[in-house]
C-alpha positions in Angstrom: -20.7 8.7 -11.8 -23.4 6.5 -12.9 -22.8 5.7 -16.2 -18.8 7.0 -16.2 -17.0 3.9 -16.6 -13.0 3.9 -16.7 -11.4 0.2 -17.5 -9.1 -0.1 -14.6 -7.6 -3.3 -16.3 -8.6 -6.1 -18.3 -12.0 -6.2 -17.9 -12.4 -4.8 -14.3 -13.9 -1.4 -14.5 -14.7 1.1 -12.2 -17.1 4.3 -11.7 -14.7 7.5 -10.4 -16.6 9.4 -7.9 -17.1 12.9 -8.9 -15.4 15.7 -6.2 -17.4 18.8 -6.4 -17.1 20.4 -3.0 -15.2 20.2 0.4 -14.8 16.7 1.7 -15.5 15.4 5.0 -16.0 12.3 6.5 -19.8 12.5 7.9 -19.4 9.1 9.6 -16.8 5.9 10.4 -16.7 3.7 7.4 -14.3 0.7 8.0 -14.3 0.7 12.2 -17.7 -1.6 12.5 -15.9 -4.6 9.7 -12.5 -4.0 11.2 -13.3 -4.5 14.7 -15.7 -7.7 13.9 -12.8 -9.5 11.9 -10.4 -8.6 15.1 -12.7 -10.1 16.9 -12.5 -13.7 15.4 -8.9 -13.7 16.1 -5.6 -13.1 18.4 -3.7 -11.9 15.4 -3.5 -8.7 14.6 -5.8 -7.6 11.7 -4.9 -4.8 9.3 -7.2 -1.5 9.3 -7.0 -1.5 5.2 -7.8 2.3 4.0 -6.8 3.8 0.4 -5.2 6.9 0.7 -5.8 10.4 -0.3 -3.6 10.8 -3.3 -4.8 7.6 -5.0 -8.4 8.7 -4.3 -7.6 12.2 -5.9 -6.2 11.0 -8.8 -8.9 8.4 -9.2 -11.8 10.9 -9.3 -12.7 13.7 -11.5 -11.7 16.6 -10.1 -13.1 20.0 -10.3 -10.5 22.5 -12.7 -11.5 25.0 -10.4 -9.8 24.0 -7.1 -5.9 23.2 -6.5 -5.7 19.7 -6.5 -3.2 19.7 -3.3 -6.3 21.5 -1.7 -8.5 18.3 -2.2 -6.1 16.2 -1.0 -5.3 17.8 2.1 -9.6 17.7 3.0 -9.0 13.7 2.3 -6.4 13.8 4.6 -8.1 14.9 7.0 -11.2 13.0 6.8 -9.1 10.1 6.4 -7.2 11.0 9.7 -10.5 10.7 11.4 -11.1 7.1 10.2 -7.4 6.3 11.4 -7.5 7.9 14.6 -10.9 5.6 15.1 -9.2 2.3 13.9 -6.6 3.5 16.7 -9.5 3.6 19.6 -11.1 0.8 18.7 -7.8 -1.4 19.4 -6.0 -1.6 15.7 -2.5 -1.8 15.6 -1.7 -1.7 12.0 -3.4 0.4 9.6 -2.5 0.6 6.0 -3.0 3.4 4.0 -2.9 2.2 0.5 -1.3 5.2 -2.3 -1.2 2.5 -5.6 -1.8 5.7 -7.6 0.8 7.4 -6.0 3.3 7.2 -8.9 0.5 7.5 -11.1 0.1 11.0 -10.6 3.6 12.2 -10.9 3.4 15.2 -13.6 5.0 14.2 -17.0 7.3 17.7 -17.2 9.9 17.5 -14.6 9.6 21.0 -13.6 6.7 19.9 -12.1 7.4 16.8 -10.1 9.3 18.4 -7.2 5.9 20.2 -6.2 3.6 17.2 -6.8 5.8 15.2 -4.8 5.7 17.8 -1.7 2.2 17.9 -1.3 1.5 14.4 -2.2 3.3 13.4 0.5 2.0 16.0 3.3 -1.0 14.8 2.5 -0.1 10.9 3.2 1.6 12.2 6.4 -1.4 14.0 6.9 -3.6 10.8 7.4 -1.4 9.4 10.7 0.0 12.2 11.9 -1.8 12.0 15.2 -1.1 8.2 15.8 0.3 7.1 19.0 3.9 5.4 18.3 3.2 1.7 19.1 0.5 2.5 15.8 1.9 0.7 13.1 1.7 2.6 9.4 1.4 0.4 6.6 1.3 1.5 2.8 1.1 -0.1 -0.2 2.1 1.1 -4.0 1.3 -1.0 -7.9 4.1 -0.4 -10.2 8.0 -1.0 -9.7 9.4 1.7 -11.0 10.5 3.4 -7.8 14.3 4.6 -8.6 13.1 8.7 -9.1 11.0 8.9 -6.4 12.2 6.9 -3.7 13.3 10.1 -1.6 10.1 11.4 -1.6 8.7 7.2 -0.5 11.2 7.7 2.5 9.6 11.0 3.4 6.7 9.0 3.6 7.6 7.6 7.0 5.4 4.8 6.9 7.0 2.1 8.9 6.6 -0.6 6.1 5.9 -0.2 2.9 4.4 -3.2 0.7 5.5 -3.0 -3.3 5.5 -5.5 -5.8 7.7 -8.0 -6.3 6.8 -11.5 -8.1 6.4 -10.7 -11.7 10.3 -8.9 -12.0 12.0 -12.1 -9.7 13.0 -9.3 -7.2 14.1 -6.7 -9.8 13.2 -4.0 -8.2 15.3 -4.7 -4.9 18.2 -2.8 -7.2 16.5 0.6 -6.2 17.3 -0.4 -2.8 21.1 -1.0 -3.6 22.0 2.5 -4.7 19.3 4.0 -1.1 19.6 3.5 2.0 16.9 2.4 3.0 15.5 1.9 7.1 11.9 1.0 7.3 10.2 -2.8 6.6 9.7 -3.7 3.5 6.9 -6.0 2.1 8.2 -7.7 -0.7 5.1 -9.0 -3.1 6.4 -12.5 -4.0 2.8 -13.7 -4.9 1.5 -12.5 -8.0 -2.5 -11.8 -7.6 -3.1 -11.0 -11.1 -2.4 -14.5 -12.1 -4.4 -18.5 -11.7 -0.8 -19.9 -11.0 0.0 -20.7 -7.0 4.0 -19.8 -6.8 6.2 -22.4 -5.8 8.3 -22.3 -2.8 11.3 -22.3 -4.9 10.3 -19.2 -6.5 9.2 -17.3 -3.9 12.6 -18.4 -1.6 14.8 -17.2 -5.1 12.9 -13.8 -4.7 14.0 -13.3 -0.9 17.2 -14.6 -1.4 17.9 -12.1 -4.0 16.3 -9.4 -1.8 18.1 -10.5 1.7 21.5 -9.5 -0.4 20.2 -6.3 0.1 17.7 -5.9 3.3 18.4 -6.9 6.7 15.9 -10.0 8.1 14.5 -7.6 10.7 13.3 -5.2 6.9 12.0 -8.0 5.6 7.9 -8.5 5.5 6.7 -11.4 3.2 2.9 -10.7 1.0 1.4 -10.6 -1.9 1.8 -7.9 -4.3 -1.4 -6.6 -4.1 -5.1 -7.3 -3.2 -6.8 -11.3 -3.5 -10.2 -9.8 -4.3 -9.9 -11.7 -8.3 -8.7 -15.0 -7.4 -10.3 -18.1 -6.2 -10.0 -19.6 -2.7 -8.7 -22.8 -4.2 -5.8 -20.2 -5.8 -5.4 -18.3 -3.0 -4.9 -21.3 0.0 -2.1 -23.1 -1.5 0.1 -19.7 -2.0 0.0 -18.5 1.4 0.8 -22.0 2.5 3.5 -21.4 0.6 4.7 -17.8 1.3 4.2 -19.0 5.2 6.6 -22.4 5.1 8.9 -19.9 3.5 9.1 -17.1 5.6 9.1 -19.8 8.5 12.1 -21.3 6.9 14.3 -18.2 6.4 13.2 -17.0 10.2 14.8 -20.2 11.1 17.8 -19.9 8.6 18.2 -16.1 10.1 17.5 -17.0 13.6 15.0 -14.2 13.8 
């Protein structure tokens, strides 16, 4: 849209795209600034892609077409861009679902169905990946409890969910499911000025290695740095990195 604003939150706003016929993906649209920031370093860079049930259920949709329908044509012009990231030498790709939750139907007769498509179309997007690929996702809110079975059927290898403003509440879901893949635990909350002390963010993994095996465990923010400011942003991951370089040492890992 060109004048359709939606307030996404405080006063970041955004412009849903409009979906009025079948999808495809004409073009690569990440591959050329992936590859470039590869190349300015030996670490591994993340192919960072948002995935087809948050981009269906952040644009306006036509009534007139299942909405499974749509997300299965992302899925597949998203598989496209993944299978490119792949060529061009990217190990890890996320596919980010924040909206994931945000979808779920508020009558629970419906859920089980959302659910099943939702997640064939996430599967959808790296289902042609060779195995050394590494599947990232990412998803905003913490209530996870009710749909943690379908976020295992998922079968991305780590999944990154908030973490820092509930001290590591939501690490309870993962006492009462067994749980296998890596798990990125936000310890760093974006939305706010403040740079987390190491005490705080070693309390949250403390709490969370109770639960999770050290091999689980991935340490990040809980979401995106696009709002803060450098002079914010430095001094965190300074400290989320002397921490995670403590407890490796602690863990022997």
């Amino acid at each position: 849209t060109k004048h359709g604003w939606v307030q996404s939150y405080g006063s970041r706003c955004v412009r849903p795209p409009i979906i009025y016929a079948d999808i495809s993906r004409p073009k690569a649209m990440t591959v050329d600034e992936i590859t470039y920031a590869q190349s300015l370093t030996k670490k591994p860079v993340k192919g960072m892609l948002t995935g087809p049930v948050t981009i269906l259920n952040w644009s306006y949709v036509r009534e007139d077409i299942p909405r499974e329908e749509v997300a299965y044509q992302i899925a597949l012009a998203l598989r496209d861009e993944v299978l490119d990231l792949e060529k061009a030498g990217i190990k890890i790709i996320q596919i980010d679902e924040p909206a994931f939750r945000e979808g779920l139907p508020l009558k629970e007769e419906k859920r089980k169905a959302y659910l099943k498509w939702a997640v064939k179309a996430f599967r959808l997007t790296n289902a042609a990946v060779k195995p050394e690929t590494q599947i990232h996702t990412h998803m905003c809110y913490s209530e996870f409890q009710d749909i943690i079975s379908a976020i295992d059927d998922m079968d991305a290898d780590v999944i990154s969910i908030e973490c820092s403003r509930s001290k590591g509440d939501i690490i309870s879901t993962f006492e009462d499911y067994h749980y296998e893949k890596g798990i990125g635990l936000g310890v760093y909350d974006i939305h706010s000025p403040r740079i987390p002390k190491k005490e705080e963010i070693r309390e949250i993994l403390k709490r969370c290695l109770k639960v999770l095996r050290p091999e689980q465990l991935w340490i990040n923010p809980d979401c995106g740095l696009k709002t803060r400011q450098w002079e914010e942003v430095i001094p965190s991951l300074k400290n989320m990195i002397e921490v995670a370089n403590e407890l490796r040492k602690e863990f022997q890992i």
